[in-house]
Steps between C-alpha positions, in 0.01 A plus 500: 500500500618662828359466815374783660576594821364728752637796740298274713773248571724816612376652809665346758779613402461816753487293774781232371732799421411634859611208634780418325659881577479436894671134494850357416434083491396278282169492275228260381293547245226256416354544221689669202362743291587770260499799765659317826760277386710760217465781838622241728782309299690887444416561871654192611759522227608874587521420852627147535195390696389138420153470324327159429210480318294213466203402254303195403395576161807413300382652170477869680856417734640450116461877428730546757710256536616507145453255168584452173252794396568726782864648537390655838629354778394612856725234643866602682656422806282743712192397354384112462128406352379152559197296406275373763226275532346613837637863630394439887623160475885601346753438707643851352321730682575358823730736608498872620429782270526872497264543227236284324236540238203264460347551169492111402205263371283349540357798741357337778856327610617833593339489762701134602836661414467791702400318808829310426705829487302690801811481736771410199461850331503886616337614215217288336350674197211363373303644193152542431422573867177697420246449766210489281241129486686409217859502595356384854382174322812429262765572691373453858781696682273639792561149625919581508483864614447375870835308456660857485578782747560759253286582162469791254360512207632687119168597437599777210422271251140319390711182603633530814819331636535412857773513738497269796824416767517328862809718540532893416226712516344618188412812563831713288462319226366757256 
């Protein structure tokens, strides 16, 4: 039976397509999924940009990564995906970035890898940004937006996407 999926899993893609317009470098994405990583890999693809993405459940990174049941392979010389235990603890992201989405799980270490990225990164996306008690509790990112000069939020969605950077203002963005 198939699994359904949501629109819900989609919208930050306004803000990661913002982003990803107004830069030129390399990309992270942690976390794949079925909205981000096909967008980014023909991005990154198209435009010779690197793109790694990294994910720690190796049944979902299969999808992508290709198997004897899936002929679908995301994987080329512009675009690497890699399995990872820990994302904030990888020695893979330690590097600079134009452009990275955080979209991984377990929820609450979002919050861990950002801090790692605040001055790695100019444009952090992270999803599910909504400023509401419950997304306050399970993600806990009012404790990383003080980390940041710059934040603006894709609110044109029911789940929002935000946008933070400790180097270019955010203010063009859309």
């Amino acid at each position: 039976m198939a699994k359904p999926y949501s629109g819900n899993y989609a919208t930050h893609l306004g803000a990661l397509i913002a982003c990803v317009n107004k830069s030129e470098g390399d990309i992270l994405e942690l976390g794949v999924g079925l909205f981000s990583t096909p967008y980014l890999h023909y991005v990154a693809t198209g435009s010779k940009r690197n793109l790694l993405s990294l994910e720690n459940d190796k049944g979902w990174l299969r999808h992508f990564k290709g198997s004897e049941f899936m002929h679908f392979l995301y994987e080329n010389e512009y675009h690497k995906l890699e399995l990872v235990e820990n994302y904030e603890n990888s020695s893979l992201i330690n590097k600079q970035w134009d452009v990275v989405l955080v979209d991984q799980t377990p929820d609450l270490s979002r919050k861990e890898t950002v801090k790692k990225l605040a001055h790695l990164a100019k444009y952090i996306i992270i999803h599910d940004a909504n400023d509401d008690s419950q997304h306050r509790r399970t993600y806990q990112y009012n404790e990383i937006y003080p980390l940041f000069m710059y934040k603006r939020v894709w609110d044109k969605d029911d789940r929002h996407a935000a946008v933070i950077s400790n180097f270019v203002p955010l203010d063009d963005l859309w």
